[in-house]
N, CA, C and O atoms as a Tinker XYZ file with bonds, in Angstrom:
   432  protein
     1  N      1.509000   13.603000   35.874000    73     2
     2  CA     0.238000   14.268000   36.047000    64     1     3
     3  C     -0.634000   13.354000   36.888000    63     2     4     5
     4  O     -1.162000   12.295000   36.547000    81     3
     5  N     -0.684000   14.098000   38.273000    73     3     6
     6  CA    -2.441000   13.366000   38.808000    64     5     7
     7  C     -3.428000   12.667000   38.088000    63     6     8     9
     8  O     -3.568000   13.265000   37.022000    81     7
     9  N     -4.119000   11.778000   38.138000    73     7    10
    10  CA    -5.460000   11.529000   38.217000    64     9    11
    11  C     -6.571000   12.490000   38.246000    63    10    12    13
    12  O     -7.509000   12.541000   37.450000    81    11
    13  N     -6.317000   13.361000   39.418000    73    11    14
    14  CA    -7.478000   14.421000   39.281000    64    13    15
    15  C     -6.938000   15.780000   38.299000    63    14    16    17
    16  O     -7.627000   16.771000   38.059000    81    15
    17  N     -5.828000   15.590000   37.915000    73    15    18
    18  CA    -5.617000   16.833000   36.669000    64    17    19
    19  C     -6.236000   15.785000   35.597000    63    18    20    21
    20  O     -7.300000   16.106000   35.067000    81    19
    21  N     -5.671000   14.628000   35.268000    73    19    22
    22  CA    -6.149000   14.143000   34.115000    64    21    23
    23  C     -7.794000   14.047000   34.221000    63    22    24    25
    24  O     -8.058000   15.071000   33.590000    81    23
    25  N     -8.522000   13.737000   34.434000    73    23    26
    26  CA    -9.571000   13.332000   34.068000    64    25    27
    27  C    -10.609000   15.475000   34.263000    63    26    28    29
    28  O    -11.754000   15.708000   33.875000    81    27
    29  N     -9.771000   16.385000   34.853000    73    27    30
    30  CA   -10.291000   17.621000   34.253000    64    29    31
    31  C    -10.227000   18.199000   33.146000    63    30    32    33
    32  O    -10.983000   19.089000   32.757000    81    31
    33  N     -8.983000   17.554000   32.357000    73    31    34
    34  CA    -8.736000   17.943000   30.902000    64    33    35
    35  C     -9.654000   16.903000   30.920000    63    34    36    37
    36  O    -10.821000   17.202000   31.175000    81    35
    37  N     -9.326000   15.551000   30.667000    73    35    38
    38  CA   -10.481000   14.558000   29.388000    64    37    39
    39  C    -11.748000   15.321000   29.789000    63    38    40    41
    40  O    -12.399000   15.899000   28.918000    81    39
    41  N    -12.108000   15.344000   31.024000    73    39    42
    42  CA   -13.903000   16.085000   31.159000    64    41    43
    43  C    -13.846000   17.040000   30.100000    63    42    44    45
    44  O    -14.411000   16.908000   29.014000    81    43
    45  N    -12.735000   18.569000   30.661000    73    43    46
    46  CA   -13.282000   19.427000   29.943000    64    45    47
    47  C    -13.257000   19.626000   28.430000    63    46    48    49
    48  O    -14.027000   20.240000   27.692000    81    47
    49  N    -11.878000   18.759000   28.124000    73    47    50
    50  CA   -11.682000   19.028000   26.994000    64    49    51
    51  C    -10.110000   20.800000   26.590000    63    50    52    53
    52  O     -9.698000   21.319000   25.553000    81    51
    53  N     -9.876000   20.988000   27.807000    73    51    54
    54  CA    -9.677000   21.929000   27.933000    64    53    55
    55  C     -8.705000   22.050000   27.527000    63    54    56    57
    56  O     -8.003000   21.236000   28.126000    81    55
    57  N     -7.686000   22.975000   26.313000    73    55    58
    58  CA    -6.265000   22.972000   25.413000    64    57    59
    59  C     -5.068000   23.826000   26.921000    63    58    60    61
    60  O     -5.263000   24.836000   27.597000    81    59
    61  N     -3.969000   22.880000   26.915000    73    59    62
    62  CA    -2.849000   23.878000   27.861000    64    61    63
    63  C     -1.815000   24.434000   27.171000    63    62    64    65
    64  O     -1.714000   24.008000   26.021000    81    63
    65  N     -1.227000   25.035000   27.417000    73    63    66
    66  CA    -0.333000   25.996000   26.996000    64    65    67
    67  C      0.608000   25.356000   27.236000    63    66    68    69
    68  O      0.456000   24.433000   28.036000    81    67
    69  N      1.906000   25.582000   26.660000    73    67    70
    70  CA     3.103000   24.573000   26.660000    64    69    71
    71  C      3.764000   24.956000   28.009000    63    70    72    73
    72  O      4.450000   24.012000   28.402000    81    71
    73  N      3.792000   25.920000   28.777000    73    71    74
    74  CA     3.978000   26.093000   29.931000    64    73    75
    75  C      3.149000   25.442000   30.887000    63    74    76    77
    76  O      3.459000   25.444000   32.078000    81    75
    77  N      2.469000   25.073000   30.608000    73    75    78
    78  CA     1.176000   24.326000   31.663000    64    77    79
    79  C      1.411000   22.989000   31.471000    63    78    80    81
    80  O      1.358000   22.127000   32.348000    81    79
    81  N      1.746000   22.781000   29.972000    73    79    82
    82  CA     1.836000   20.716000   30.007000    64    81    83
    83  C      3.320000   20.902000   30.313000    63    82    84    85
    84  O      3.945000   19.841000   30.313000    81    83
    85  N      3.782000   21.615000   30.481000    73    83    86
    86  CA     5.471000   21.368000   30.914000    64    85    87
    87  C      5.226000   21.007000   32.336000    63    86    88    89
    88  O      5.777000   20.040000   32.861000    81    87
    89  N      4.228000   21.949000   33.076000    73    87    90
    90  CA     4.500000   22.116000   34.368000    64    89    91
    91  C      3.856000   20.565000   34.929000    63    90    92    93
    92  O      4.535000   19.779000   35.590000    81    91
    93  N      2.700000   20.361000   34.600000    73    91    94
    94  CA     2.024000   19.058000   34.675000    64    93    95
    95  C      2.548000   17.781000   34.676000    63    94    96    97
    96  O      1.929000   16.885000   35.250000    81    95
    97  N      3.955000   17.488000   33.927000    73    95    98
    98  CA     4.490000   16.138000   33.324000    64    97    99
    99  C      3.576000   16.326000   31.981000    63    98   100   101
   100  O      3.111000   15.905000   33.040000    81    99
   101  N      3.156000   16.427000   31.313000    73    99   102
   102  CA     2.366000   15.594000   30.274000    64   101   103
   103  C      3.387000   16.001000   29.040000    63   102   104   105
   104  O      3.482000   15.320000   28.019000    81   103
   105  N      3.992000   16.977000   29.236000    73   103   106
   106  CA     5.444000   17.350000   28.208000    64   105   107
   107  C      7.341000   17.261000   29.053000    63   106   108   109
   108  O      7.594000   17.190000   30.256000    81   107
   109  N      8.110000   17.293000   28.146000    73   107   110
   110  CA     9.295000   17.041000   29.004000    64   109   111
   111  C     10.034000   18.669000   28.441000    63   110   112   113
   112  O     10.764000   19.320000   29.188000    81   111
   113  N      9.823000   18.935000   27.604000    73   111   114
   114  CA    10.463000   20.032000   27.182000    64   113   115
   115  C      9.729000   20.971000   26.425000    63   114   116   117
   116  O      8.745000   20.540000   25.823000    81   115
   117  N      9.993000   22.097000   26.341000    73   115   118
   118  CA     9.436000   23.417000   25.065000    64   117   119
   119  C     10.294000   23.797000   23.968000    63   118   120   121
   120  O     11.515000   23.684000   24.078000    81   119
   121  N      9.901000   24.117000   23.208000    73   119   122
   122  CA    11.146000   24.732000   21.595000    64   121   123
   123  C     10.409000   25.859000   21.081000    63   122   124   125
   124  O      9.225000   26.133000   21.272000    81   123
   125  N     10.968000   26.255000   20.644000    73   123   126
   126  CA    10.599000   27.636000   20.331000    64   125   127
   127  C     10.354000   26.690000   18.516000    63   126   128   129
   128  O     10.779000   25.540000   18.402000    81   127
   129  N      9.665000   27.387000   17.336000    73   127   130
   130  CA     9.576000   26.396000   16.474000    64   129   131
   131  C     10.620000   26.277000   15.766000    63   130   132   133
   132  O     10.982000   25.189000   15.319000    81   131
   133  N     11.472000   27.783000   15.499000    73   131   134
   134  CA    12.698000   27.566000   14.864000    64   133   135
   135  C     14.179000   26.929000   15.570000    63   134   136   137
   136  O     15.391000   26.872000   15.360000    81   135
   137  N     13.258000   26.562000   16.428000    73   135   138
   138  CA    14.798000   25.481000   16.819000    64   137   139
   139  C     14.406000   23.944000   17.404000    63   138   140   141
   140  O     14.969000   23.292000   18.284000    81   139
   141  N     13.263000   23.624000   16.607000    73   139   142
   142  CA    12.690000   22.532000   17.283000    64   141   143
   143  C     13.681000   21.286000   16.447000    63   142   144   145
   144  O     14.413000   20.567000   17.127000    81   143
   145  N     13.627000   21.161000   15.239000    73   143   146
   146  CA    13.701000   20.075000   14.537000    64   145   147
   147  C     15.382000   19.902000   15.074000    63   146   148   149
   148  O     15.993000   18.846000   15.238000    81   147
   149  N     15.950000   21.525000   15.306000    73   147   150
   150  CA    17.873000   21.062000   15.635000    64   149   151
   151  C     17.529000   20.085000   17.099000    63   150   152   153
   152  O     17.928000   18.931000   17.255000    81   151
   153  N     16.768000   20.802000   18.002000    73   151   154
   154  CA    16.690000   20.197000   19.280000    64   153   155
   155  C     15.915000   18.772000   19.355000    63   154   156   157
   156  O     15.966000   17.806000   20.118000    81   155
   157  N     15.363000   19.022000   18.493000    73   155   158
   158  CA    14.582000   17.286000   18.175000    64   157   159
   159  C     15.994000   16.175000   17.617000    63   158   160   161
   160  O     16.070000   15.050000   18.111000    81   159
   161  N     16.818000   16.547000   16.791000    73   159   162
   162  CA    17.809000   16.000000   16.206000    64   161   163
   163  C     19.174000   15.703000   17.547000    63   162   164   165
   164  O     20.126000   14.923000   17.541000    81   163
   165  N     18.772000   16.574000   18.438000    73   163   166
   166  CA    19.700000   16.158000   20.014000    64   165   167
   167  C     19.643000   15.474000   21.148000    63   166   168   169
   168  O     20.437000   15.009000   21.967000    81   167
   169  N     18.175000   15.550000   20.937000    73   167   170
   170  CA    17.704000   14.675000   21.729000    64   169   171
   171  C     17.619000   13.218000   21.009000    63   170   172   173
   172  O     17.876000   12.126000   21.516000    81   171
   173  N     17.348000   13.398000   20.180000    73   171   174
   174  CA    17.544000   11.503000   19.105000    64   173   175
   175  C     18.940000   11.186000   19.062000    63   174   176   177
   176  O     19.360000   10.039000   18.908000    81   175
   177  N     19.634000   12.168000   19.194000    73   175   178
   178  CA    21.532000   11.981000   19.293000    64   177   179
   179  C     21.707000   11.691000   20.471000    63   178   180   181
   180  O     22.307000   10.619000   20.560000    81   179
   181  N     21.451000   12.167000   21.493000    73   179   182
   182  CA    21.429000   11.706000   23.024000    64   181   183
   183  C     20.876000   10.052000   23.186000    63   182   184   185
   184  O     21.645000    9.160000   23.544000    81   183
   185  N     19.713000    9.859000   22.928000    73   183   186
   186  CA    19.374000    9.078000   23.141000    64   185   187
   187  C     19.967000    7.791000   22.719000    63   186   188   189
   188  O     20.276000    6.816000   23.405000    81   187
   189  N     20.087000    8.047000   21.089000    73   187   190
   190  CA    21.038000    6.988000   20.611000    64   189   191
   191  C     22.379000    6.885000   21.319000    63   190   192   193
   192  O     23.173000    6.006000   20.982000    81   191
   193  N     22.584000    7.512000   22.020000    73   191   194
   194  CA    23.967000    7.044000   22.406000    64   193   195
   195  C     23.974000    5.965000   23.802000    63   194   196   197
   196  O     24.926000    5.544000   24.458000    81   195
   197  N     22.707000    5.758000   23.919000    73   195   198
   198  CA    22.096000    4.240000   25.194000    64   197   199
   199  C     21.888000    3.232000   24.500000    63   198   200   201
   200  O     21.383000    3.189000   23.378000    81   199
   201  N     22.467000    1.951000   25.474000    73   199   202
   202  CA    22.200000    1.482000   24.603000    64   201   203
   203  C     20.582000    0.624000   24.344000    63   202   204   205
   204  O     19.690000    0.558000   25.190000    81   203
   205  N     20.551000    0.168000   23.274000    73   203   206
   206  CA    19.251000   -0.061000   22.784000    64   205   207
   207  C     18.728000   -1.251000   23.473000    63   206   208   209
   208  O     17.545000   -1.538000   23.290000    81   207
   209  N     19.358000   -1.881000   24.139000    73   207   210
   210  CA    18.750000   -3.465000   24.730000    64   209   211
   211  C     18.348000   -2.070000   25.876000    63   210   212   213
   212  O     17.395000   -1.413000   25.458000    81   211
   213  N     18.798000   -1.689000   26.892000    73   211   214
   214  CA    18.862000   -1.084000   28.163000    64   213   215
   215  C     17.173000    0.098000   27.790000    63   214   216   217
   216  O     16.233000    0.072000   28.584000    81   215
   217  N     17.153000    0.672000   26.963000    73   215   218
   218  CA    15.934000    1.493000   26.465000    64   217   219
   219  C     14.993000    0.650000   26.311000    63   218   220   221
   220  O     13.884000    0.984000   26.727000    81   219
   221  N     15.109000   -0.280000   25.865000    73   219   222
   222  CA    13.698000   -1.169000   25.351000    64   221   223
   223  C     13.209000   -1.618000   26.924000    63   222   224   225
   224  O     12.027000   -1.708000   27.255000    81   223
   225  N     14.561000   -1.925000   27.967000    73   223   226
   226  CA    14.079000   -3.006000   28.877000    64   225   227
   227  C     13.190000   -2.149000   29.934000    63   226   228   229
   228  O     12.196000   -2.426000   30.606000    81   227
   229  N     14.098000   -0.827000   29.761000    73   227   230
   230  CA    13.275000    0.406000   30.442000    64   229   231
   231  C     12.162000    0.832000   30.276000    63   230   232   233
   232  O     11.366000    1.265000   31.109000    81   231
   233  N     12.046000    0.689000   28.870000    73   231   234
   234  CA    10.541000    1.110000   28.354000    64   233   235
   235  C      9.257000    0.101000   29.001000    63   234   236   237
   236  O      8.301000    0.337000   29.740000    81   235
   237  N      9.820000   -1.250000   28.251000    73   235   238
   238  CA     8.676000   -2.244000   28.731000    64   237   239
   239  C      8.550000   -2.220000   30.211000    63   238   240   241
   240  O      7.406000   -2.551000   30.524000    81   239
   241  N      9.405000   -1.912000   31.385000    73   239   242
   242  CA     9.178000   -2.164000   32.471000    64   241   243
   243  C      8.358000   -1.067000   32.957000    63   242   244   245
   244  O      7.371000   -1.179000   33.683000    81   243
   245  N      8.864000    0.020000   32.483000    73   243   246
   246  CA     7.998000    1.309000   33.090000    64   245   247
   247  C      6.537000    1.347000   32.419000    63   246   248   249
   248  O      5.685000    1.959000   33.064000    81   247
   249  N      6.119000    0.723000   31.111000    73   247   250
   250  CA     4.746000    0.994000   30.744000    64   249   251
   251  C      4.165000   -0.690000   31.410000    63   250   252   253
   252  O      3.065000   -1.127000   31.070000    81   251
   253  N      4.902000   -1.311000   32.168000    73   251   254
   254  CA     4.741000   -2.021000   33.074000    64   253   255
   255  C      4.067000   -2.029000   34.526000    63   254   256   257
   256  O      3.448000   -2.992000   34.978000    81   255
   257  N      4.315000   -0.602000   35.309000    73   255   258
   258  CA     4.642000   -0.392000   36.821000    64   257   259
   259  C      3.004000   -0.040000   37.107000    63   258   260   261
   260  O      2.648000   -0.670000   38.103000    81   259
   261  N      1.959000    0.729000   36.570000    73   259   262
   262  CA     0.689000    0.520000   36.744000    64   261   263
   263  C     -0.046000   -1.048000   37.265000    63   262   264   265
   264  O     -0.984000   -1.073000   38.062000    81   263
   265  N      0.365000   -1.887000   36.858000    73   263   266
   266  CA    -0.168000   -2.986000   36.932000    64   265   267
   267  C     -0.049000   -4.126000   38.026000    63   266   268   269
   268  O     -0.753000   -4.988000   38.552000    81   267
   269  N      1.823000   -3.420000   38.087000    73   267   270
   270  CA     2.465000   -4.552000   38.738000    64   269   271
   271  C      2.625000   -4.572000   40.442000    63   270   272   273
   272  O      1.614000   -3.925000   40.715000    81   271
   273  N      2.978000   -4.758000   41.194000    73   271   274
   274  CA     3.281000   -4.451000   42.483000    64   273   275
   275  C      4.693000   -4.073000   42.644000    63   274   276   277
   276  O      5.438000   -4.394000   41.719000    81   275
   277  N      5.169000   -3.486000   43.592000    73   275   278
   278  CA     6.553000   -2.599000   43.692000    64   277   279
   279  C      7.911000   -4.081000   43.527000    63   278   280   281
   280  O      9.051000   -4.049000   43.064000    81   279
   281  N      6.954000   -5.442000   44.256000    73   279   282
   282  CA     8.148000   -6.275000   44.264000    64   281   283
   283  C      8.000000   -6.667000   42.779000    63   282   284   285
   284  O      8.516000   -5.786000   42.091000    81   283
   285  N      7.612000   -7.419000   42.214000    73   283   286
   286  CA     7.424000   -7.203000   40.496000    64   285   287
   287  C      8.159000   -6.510000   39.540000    63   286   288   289
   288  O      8.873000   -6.969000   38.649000    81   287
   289  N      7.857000   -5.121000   39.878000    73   287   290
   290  CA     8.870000   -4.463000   39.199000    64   289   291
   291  C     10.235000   -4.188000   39.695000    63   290   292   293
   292  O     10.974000   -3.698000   38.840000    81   291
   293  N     10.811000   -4.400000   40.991000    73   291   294
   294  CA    12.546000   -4.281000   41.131000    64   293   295
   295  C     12.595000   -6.003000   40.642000    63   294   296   297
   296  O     13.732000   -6.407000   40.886000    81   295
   297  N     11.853000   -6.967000   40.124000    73   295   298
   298  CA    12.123000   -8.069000   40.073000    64   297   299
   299  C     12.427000   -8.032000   38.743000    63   298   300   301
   300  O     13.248000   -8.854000   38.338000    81   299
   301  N     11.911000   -7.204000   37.923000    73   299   302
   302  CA    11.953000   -7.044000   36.241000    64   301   303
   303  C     13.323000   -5.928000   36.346000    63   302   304   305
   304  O     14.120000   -5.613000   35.462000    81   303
   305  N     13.278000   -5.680000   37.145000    73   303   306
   306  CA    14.658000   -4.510000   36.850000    64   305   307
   307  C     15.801000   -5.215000   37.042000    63   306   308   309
   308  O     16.885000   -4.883000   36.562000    81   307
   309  N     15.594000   -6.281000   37.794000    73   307   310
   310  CA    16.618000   -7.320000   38.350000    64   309   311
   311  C     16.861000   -8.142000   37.024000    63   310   312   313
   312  O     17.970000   -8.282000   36.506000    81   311
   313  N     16.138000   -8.462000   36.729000    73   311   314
   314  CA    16.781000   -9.391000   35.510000    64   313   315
   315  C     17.053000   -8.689000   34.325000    63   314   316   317
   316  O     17.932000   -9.124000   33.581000    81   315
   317  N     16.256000   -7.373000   33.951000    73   315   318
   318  CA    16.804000   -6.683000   32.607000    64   317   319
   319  C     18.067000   -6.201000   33.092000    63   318   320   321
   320  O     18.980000   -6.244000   32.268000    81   319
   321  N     18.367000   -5.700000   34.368000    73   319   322
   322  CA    20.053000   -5.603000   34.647000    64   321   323
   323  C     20.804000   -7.082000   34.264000    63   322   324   325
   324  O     21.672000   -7.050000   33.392000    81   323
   325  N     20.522000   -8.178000   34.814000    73   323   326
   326  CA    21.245000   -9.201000   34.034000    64   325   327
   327  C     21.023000  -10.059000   32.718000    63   326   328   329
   328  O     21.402000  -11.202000   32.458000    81   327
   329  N     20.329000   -9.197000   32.008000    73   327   330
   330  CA    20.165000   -9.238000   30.180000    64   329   331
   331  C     20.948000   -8.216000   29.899000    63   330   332   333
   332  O     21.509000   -8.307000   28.808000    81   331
   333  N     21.219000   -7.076000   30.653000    73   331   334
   334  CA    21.714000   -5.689000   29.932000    64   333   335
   335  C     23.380000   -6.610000   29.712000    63   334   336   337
   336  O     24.043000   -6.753000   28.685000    81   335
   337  N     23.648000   -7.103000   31.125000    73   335   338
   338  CA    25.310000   -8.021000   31.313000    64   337   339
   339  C     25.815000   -8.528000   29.982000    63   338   340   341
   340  O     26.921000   -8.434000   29.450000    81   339
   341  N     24.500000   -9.183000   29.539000    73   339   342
   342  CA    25.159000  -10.151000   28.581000    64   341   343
   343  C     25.346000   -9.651000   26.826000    63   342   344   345
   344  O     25.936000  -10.292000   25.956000    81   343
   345  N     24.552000   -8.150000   26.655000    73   343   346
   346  CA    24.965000   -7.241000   25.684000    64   345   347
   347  C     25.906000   -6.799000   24.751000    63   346   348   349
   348  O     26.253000   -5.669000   25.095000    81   347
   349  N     26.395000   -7.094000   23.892000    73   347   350
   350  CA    27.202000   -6.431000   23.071000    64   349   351
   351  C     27.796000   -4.935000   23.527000    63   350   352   353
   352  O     28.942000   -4.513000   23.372000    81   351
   353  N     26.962000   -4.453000   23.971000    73   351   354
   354  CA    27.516000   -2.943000   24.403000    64   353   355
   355  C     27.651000   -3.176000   25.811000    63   354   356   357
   356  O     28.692000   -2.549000   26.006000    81   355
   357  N     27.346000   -3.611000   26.856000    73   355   358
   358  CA    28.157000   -3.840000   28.003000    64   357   359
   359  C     29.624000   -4.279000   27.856000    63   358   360   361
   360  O     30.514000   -3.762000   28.531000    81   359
   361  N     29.819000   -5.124000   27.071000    73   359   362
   362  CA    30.953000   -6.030000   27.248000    64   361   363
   363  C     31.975000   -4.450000   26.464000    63   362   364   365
   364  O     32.974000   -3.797000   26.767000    81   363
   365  N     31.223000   -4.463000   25.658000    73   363   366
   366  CA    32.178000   -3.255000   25.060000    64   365   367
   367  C     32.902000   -1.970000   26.183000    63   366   368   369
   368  O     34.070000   -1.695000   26.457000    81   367
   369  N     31.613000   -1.411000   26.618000    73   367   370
   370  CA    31.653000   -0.702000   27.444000    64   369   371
   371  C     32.693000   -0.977000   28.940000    63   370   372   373
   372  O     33.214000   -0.121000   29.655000    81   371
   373  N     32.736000   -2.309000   29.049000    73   371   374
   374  CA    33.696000   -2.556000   29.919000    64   373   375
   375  C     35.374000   -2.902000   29.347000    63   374   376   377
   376  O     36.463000   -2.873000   29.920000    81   375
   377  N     35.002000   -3.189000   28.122000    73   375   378
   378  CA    36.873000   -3.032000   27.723000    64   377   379
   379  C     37.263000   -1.412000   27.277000    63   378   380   381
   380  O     38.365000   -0.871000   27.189000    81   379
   381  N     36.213000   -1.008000   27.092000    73   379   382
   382  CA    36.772000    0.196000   27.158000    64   381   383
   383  C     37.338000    1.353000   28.148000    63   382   384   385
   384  O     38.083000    2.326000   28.031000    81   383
   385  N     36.442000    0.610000   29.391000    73   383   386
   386  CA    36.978000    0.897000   30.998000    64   385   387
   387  C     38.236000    0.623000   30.949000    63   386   388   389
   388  O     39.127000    1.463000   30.829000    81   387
   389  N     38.465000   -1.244000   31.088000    73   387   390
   390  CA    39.525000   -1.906000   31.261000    64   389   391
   391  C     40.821000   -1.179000   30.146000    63   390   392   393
   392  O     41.893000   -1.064000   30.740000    81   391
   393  N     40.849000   -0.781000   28.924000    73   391   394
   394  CA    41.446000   -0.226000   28.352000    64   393   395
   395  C     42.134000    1.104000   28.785000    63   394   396   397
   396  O     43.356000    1.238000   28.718000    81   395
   397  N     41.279000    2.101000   29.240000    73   395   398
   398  CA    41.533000    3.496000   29.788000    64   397   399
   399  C     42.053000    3.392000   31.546000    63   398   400   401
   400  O     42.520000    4.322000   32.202000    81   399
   401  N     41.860000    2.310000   31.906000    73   399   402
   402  CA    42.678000    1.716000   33.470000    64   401   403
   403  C     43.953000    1.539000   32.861000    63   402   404   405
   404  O     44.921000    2.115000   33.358000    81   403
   405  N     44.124000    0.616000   31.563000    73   403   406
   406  CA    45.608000    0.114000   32.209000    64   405   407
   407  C     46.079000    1.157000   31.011000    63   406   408   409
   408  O     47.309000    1.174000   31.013000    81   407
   409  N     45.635000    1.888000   30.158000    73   407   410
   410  CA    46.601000    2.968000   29.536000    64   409   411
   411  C     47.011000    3.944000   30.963000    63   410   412   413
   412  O     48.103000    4.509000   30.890000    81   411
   413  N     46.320000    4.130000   32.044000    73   411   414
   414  CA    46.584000    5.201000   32.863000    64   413   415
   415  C     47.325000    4.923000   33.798000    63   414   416   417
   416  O     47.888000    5.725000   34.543000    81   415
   417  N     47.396000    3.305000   33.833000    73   415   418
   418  CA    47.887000    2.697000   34.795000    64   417   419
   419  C     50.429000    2.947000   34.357000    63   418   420   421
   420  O     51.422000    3.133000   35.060000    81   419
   421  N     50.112000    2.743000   32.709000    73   419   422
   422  CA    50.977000    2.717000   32.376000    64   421   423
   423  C     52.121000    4.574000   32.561000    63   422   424   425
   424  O     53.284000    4.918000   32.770000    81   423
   425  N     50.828000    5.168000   32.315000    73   423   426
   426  CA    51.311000    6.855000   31.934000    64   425   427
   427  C     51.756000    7.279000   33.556000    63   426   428   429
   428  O     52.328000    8.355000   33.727000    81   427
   429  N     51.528000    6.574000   34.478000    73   427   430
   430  CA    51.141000    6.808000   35.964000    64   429   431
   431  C     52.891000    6.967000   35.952000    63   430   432
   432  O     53.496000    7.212000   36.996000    81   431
């Protein structure tokens, strides 16, 4: 959302319709109510399936990027990529590559 959308809601005060904060950014999705809590429960299933060092580093950097200058932030992306390296779930994530290579390598 703009600057000049935001500060016409804070002025007016004015309520949007879930089609309107969809359209804006200020929402990412709509639910109807009887299917919110399943779709709320998929999206927390989705999510959990990242891993959690890589979300956090994302988070802090992006409520970061207001402040910072463009070199700043590929400089923070640069090193949370080489914190993500040294992860429990990277390393995993790569024997499990290396695993599904040489099973395919064998079936070949």
């Amino acid at each position: 959302m703009g600057l000049a959308r935001a500060k016409e809601l804070i002025f007016t005060g004015r309520k949007l319709t879930a089609r309107e904060a969809l359209a804006c950014g200020m929402i990412d999705r709509v639910s109807m109510p009887e299917n919110l809590l399943a779709e709320a429960c998929a999206w927390a299933s989705e999510l959990g399936m990242s891993s959690p060092a890589a979300l956090a580093l994302s988070k802090s950097i992006l409520d970061q990027t207001f402040e910072l200058s463009t070199d700043q932030v590929f400089a923070l992306g640069s090193q949370a990529q080489a914190i993500c390296y040294t992860t429990s779930e990277h390393r995993a994530s790569v024997e499990s590559f290396l695993n599904k290579s040489a099973l395919g390598a064998v079936t070949r």
